[in-house]
C-alpha positions as CSV (number, residue, x, y, z in Angstrom):
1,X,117.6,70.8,65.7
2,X,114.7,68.5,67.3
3,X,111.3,70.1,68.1
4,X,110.8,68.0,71.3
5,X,111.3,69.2,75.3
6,X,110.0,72.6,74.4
7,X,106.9,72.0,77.0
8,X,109.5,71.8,80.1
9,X,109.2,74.7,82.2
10,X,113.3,75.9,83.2
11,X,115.0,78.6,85.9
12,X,118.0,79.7,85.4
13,X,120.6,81.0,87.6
14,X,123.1,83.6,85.7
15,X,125.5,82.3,88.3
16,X,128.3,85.6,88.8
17,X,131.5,83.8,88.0
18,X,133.4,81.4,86.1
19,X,131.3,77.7,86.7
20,X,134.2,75.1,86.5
21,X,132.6,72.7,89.3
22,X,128.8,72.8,89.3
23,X,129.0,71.4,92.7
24,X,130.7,73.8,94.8
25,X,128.7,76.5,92.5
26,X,125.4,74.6,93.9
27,X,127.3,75.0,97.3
28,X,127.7,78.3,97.1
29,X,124.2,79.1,96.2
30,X,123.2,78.0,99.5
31,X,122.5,74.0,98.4
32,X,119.3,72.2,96.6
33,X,117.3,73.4,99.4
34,X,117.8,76.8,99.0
35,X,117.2,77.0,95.6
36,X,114.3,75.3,96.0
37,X,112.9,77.5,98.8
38,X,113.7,80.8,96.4
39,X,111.6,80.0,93.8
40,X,108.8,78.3,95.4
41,X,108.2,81.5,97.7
42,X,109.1,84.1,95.3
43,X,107.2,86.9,97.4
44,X,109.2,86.2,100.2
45,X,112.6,85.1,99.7
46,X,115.9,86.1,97.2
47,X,118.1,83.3,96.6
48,X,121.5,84.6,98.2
49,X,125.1,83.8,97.3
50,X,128.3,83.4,99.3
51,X,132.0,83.0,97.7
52,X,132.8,81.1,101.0
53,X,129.9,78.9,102.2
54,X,132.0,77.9,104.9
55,X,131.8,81.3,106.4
56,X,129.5,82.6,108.3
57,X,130.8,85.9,108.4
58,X,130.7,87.0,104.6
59,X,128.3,88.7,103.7
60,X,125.8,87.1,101.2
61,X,124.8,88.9,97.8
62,X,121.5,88.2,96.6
63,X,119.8,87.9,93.2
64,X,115.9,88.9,92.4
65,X,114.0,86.1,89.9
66,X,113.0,88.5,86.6
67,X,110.8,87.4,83.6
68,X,113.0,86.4,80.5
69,X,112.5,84.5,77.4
70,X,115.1,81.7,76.1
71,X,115.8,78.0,75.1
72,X,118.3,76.4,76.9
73,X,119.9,73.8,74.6
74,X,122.1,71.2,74.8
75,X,125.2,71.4,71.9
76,X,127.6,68.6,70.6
77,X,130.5,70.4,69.5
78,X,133.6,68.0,67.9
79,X,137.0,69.1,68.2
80,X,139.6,68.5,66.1
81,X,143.3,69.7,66.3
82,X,145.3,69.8,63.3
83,X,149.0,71.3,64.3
84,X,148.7,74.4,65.8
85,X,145.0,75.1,64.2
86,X,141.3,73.8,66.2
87,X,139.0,73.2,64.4
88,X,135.2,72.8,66.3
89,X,132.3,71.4,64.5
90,X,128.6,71.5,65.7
91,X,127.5,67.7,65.7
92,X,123.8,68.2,67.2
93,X,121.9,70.5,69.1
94,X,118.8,69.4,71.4
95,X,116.5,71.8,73.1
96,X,116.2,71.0,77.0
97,X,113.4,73.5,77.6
98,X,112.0,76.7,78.0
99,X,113.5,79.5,80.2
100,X,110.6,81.3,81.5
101,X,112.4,82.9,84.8
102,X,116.2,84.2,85.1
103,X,118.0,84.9,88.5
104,X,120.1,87.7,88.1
105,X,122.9,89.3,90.8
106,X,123.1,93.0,90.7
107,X,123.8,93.8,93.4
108,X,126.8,95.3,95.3
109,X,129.6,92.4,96.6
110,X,132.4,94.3,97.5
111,X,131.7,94.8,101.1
112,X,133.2,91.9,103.0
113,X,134.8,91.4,106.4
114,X,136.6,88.5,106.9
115,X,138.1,87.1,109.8
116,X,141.6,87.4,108.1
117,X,145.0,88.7,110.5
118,X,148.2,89.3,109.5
119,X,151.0,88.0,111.9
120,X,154.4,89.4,111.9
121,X,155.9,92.4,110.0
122,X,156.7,92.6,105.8
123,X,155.3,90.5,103.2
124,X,153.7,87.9,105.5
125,X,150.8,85.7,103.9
126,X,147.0,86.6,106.1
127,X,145.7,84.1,107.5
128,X,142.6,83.0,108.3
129,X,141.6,83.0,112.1
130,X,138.1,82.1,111.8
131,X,138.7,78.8,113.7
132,X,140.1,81.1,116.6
133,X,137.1,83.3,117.1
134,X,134.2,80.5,116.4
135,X,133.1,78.2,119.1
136,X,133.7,74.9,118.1
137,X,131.2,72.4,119.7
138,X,130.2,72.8,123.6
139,X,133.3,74.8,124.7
140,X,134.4,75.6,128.1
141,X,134.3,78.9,130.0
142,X,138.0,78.8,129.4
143,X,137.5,79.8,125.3
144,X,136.1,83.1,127.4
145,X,138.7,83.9,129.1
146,X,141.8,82.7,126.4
147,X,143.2,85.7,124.7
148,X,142.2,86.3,121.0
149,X,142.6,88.3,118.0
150,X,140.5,91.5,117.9
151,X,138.5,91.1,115.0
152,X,135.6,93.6,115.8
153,X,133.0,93.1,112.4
154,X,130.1,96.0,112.4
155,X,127.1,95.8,114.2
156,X,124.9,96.1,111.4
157,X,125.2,96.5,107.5
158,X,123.8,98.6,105.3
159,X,119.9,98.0,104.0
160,X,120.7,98.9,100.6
161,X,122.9,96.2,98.2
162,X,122.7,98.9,94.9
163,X,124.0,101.5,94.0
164,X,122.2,104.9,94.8
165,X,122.4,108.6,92.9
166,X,122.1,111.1,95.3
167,X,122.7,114.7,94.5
168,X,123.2,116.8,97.4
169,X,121.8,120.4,96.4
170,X,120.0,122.6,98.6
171,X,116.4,122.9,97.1
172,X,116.0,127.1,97.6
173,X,119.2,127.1,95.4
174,X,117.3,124.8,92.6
175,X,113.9,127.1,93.0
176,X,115.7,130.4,92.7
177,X,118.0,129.3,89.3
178,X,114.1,128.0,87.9
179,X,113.1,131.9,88.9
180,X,116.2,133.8,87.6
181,X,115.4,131.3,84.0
182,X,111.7,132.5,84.0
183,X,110.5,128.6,85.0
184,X,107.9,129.5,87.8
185,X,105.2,127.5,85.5
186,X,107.0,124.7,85.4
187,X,104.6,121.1,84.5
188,X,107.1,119.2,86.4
189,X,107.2,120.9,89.5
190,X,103.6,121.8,90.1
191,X,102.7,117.9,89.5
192,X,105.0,116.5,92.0
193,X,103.9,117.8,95.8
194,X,106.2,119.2,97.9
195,X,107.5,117.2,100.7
196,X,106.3,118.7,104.1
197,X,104.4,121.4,104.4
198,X,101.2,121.9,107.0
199,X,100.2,118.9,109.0
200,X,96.2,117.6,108.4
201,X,96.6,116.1,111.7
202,X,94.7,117.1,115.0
203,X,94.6,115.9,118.4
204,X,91.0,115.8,120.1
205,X,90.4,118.8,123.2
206,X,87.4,119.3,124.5
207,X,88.5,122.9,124.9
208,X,90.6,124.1,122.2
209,X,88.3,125.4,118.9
210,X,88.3,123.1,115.9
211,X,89.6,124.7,112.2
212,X,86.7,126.3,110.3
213,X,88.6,127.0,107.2
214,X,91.6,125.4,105.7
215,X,95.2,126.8,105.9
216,X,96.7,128.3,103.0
217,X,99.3,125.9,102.0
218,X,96.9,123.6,101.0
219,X,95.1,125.9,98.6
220,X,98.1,126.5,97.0
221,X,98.8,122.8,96.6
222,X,95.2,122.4,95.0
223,X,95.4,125.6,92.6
224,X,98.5,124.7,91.0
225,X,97.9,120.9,90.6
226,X,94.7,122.1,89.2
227,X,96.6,124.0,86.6
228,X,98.1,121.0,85.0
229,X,95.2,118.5,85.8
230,X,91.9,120.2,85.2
231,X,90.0,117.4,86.0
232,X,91.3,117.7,89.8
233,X,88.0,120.6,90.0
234,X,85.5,117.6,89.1
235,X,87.1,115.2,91.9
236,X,86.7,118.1,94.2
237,X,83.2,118.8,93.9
238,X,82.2,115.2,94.2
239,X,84.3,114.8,97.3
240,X,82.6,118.1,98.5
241,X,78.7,116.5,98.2
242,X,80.1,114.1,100.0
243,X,80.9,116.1,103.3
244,X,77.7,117.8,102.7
245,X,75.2,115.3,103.5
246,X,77.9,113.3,105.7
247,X,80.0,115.9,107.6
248,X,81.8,113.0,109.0
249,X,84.1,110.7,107.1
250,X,86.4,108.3,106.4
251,X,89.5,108.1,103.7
252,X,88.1,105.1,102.9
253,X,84.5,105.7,102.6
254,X,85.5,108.6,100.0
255,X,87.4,106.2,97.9
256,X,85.0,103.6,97.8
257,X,82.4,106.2,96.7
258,X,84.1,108.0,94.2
259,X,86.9,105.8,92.9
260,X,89.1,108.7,93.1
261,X,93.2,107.9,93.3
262,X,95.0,108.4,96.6
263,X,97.0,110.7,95.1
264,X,94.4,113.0,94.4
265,X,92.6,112.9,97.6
266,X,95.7,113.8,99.3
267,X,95.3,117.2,97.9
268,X,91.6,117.7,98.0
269,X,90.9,116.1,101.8
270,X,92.6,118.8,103.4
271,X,91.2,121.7,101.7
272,X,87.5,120.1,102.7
273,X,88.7,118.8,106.2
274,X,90.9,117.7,108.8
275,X,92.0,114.8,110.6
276,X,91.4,114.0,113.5
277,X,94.2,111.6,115.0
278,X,92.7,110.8,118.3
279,X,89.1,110.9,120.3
280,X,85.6,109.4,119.7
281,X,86.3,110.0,116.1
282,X,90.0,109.1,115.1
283,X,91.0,108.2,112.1
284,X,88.2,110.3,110.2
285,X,88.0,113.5,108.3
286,X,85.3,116.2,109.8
287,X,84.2,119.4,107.6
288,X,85.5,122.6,108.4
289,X,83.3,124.0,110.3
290,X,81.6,121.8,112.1
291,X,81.9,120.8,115.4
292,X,80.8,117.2,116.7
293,X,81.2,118.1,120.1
294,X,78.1,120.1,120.4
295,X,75.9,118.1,117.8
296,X,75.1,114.6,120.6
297,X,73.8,113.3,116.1
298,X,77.2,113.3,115.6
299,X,77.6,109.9,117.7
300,X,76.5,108.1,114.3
301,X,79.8,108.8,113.1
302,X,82.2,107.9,115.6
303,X,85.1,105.5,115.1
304,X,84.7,101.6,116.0
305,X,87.7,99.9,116.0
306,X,87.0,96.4,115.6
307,X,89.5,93.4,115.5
308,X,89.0,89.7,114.6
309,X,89.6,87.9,118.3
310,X,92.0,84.8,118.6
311,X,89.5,82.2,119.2
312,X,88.9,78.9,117.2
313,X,91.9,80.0,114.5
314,X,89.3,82.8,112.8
315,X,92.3,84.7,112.8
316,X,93.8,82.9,110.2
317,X,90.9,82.2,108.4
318,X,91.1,85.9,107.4
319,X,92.9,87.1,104.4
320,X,93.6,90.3,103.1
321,X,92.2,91.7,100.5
322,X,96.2,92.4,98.8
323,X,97.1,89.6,99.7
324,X,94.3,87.3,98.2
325,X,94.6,89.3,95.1
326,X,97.9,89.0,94.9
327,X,97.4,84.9,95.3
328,X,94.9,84.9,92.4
329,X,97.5,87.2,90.0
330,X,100.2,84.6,90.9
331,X,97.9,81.5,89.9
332,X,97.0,83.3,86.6
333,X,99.4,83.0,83.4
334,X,98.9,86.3,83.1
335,X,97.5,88.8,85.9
336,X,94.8,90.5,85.7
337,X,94.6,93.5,85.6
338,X,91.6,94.9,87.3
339,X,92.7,93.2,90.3
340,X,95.4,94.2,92.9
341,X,94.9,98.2,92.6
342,X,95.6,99.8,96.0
343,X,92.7,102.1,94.3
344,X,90.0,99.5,95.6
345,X,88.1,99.5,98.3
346,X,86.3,96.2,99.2
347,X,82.8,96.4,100.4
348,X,83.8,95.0,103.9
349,X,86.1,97.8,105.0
350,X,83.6,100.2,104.5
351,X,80.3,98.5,105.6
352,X,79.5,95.3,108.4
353,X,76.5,93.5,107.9
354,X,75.5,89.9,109.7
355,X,76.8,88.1,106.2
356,X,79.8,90.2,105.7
357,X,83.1,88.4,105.1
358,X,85.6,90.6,106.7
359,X,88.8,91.0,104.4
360,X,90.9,92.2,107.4
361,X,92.0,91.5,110.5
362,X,91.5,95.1,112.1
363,X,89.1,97.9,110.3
364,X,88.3,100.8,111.7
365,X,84.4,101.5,111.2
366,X,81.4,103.9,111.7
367,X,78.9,102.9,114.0
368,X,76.4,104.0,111.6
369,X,78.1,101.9,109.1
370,X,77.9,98.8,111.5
371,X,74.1,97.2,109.5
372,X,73.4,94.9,112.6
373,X,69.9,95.3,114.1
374,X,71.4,95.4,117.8
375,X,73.9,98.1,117.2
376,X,71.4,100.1,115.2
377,X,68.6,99.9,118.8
378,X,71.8,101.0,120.5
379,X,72.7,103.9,118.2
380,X,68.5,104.9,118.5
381,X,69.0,105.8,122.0
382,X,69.0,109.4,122.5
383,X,71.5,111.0,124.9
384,X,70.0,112.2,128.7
385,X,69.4,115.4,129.0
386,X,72.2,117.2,130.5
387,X,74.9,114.5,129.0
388,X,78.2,116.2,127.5
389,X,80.2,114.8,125.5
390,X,83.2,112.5,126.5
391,X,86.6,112.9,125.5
392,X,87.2,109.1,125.0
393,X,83.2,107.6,124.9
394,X,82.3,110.7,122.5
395,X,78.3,110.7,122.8
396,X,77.6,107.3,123.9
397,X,77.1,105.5,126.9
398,X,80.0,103.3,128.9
399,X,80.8,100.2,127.3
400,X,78.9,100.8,124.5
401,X,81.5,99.8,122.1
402,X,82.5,96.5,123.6
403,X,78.9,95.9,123.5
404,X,79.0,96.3,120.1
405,X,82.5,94.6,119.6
406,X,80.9,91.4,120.7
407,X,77.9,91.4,118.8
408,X,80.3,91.7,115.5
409,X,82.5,88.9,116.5
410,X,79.5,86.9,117.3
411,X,78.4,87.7,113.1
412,X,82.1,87.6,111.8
413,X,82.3,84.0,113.9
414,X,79.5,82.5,112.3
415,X,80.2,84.1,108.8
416,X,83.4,82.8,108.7
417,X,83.0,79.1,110.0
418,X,80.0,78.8,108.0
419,X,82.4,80.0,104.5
420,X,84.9,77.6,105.7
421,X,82.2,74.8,106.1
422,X,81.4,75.3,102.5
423,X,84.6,75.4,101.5
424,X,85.6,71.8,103.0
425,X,82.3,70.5,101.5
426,X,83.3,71.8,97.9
427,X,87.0,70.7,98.4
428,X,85.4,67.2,99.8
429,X,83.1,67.1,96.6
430,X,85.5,67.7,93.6
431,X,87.9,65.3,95.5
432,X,85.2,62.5,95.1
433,X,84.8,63.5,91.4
434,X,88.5,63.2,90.6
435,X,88.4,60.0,92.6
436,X,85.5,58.9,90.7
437,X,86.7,59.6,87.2
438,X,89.9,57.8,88.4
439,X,88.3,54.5,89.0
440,X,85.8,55.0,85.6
441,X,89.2,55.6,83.9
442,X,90.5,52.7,85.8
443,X,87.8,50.2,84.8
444,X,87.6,51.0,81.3
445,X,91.7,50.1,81.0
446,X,90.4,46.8,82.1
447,X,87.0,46.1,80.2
448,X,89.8,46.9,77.2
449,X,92.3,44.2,78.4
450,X,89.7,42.0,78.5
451,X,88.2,42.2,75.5
């Protein structure tokens, strides 16, 4: 075997069928183009396959790209027949490549509707009426009005193209064998949380009394999670500091702070506070027991939702955080791991300051969060005597927040041109050196050929 073309980089297509024409099996895959837009956006599209190209009616089966390792070679095989006895002998064998990535179809292809009609009575061959129903070209109103075959195909298909195992057993039925079995400790049920249950959820009333203590379910959550996962009692105290010196606070602030796992603070949150969907202070969590409507302080937390404005194309100068991660994991041979966690909070979600880079497009902050001096003189002014609070405005004055609004995009403007400025210079710059080395290269080829 020769050691040469194992540096060359190959996909391969486990193609579902029996390849006699690599043509039409091209065709079928949707072309050259196709293939070439499936596995230069892998994130985005799954290279489909149709039996009939021609139609447009079948429905496509697609294949997902999957890591593999294998050598695709090429082998020289000589036949010989002697009578009724073949005889095949391996002349050479060359290597082509490397197989790094694999397309594989697994997925269901059985569910087709084909413009196919049967025409008379017995053992008549179907035909194919697709020409009938199709427009062909610019047709006139009279294709409208001609009769046709009624060949009605569904409105929509189904999401799902596998296979799916669904047991349908009522859950009481499933608790109540564990009982009669002696199973009420069982690891496997107390670590997984049961679907539904209280909501955390609560709209803002200027009338109606907020919780002061939380509802039972969730202390019954927390109790038996904490019997398989002791540590869940050291997460909870650090969450509870928290909401004692900041009564106020977001999801995210928490797990920035403590680097605790979502899955985790979906248990402890509501056993420390609840949500609050709408109001001066949406999106955030407040302690039980305390009431921002009667504390004019508690203006320092209210929400600020701020969003990067379409001017100048800083909207898409903005990345997000996944996303860029998952950029840098895709240029890497092999990802990193400390990157791309959902478990990571980025600085700029949690905190604005007149450098900031903002990693989203829309982030929902605290005004006591927003570092900028002009917000912070805003946030120093006391509420007037005899002010109450609002039910959108909270404990601030009108406008306040598109006051502040502008002042942000006036920081994330100049932030963000002033990155992308750099940028262009360091692009410009290591241009200049490749072009550079280039002609160094270039000349020393000729100071050679002269010599």
């Amino acid at each position: 075997m020769e050691q040469n073309n194992f540096s060359h980089s190959i996909a391969a297509v486990l193609f579902p069928g029996l390849v006699k024409n690599e043509d039409k099996a091209i065709e079928c895959l949707g072309g050259i183009r196709q293939l070439s837009q499936a596995y230069t956006e892998l994130n985005k599209k799954r290279l489909g396959l149709s039996y009939q190209p021609q139609n447009k009616l079948a429905k496509k089966i697609y294949g997902d790209c999957v890591n593999t390792a294998g050598v695709l070679l090429k082998v020289k095989v000589k036949k010989t027949i002697n009578g009724s006895e073949v005889k095949r002998e391996v002349i050479s064998t060359t290597p082509l490549g490397q197989v790094r990535k694999i397309y594989k179809f697994e997925s269901l292809c059985d569910f087709q509707y084909l413009p196919v009609s049967k025409e008379g009575a017995g053992s008549a061959p179907p035909q194919c009426i697709l020409e009938q129903i199709m427009p062909s070209g610019v047709d006139t109103l009279q294709f409208l009005t001609e009769p046709g075959p009624q060949f009605i195909i569904p409105s929509s298909f189904s999401r799902f193209d596998k296979p799916l195992n669904l047991d349908y057993i009522e859950k009481k039925s499933i608790l109540e064998k564990n009982t009669s079995l002696g199973q009420d400790d069982d690891i496997h049920r107390k670590r997984r949380l049961e679907r539904g249950g209280q909501p955390t959820g609560l709209k803002f009333s200027l009338t109606e009394e907020f919780p002061k203590e939380p509802h039972e379910y969730h202390l019954n959550q927390k109790s038996e999670r904490m019997s398989v996962y002791p540590e869940l009692q050291r997460d909870y105290e650090a969450v509870k500091k928290i909401f004692e010196e900041r009564p106020i606070c977001s999801q995210n602030y928490i797990k920035y702070h403590t680097k605790i796992k979502l899955v985790l603070l979906k248990i402890i949150m509501p056993c420390l506070a609840f949500y609050m969907i709408d109001g001066p202070w949406r999106t955030m969590y407040i302690k039980f027991g305390y009431d921002p409507r009667k504390d004019p302080s508690s203006r320092r937390y209210q929400t600020l939702d701020f969003r990067v404005r379409h001017q100048a194309g800083l909207r898409s100068m903005v990345v997000h955080y996944k996303k860029s991660e998952r950029i840098r994991n895709k240029r890497r041979k092999q990802p990193d791991e400390s990157f791309g966690t959902e478990e990571n909070v980025p600085e700029a979600v949690i905190y604005f300051r007149p450098d900031t880079m903002i990693s989203q497009r829309q982030v929902y902050y605290q005004i006591c969060d927003v570092q900028l001096p002009e917000v912070q003189e805003i946030l120093a002014l006391e509420p007037p005597v005899g002010f109450v609070c609002h039910e959108k405005r909270g404990w601030l004055p009108p406008n306040t927040t598109d006051v502040c609004r502008d002042h942000m995009s006036r920081y994330t403007k100049e932030a963000l041109l002033s990155n992308f400025t750099a940028d262009m210079k360091l692009e410009h710059a290591l241009s200049d050196d490749d072009s550079n080395t280039d002609e160094d290269m270039n000349l020393g080829d000729t100071n050679e050929m002269v010599h």
